[in-house]
C-alpha positions, 0 to 999 in steps of 0.5 A: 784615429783621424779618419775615424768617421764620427771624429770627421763628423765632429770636426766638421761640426766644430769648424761649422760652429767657428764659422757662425757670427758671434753676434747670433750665438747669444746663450740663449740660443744654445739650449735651443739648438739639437745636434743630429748626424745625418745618413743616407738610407737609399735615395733619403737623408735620415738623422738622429741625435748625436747623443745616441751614438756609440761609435760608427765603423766600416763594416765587419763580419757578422754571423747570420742568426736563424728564426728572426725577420729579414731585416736582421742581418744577424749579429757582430762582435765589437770589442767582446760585446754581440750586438743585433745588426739590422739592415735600415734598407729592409727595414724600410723596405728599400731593396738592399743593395751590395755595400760600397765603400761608404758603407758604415756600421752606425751603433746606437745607443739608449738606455741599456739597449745597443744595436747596429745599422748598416747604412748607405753613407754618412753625410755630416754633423747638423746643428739646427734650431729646435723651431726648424724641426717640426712634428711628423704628419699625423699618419706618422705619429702611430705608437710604433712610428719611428719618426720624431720629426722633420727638420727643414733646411734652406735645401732640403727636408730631414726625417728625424728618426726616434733612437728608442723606437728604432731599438725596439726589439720585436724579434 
């Protein structure tokens, strides 16, 4: 089970938030922190909040299923369940590409609804302060907008994506 990769993700974390200075984690600042996992869809880094996650696997075989859109690859068995399986890469239209080793299975969760996303490579667990995520730029907030914001970092960007959207059945 160690090299399970939400444990690798989760043991990262801890070890990152050992390393904070006790002087700035006051408890006031806890209620402010989000906790996100990052991926790699193409040539971008995406995250969603920790909480929405069910499990990450390395990829299984699925069953293709006629009649939906090109995105949904079809559906997979996870321990007696049938979940969707969809494709982020087509679903954001980026040309597929062929799965590679670092190819994970990241199955979300909310509310009642479950789904699959294949992925190009998981990158880790993010902590990040409320105030260093902004709202997505206006020509992203439409209703069927995925994102829920951007987070800034020293090095880069983060698009944060809404769980509840991208679970959206509209098939």
């Amino acid at each position: 089970m160690s090299d399970n990769p939400l444990n690798q993700v989760l043991k990262r974390q801890e070890n990152q938030s050992k390393n904070l200075n006790n002087e700035q984690e006051h408890e006031f600042e806890s209620e402010n922190i989000v906790q996100l996992v990052g991926f790699i869809v193409g040539e971008e880094e995406f995250a969603i909040p920790i909480l929405n996650i069910q499990e990450i696997i390395k990829p299984i075989e699925y069953t293709r299923v006629p009649g939906v859109p090109e995105y949904v690859m079809g559906v997979f068995n996870l321990r007696g369940n049938v979940i969707p399986l969809i494709d982020l890469r087509r679903k954001f239209g980026i040309p597929p590409a062929e799965q590679t080793p670092e190819t994970r299975y990241i199955v979300m969760k909310h509310e009642d609804n479950i789904v699959g996303f294949i992925i190009d490579k998981l990158t880790e667990a993010i902590r990040m302060n409320a105030d260093k995520i902004d709202p997505p730029p206006e020509n992203l907030q439409k209703e069927k907008g995925m994102v829920q914001g951007i987070g800034k970092r020293e090095d880069n960007i983060i698009t944060i994506l809404k769980v509840d959207a991208l679970l959206k059945r509209d098939f």
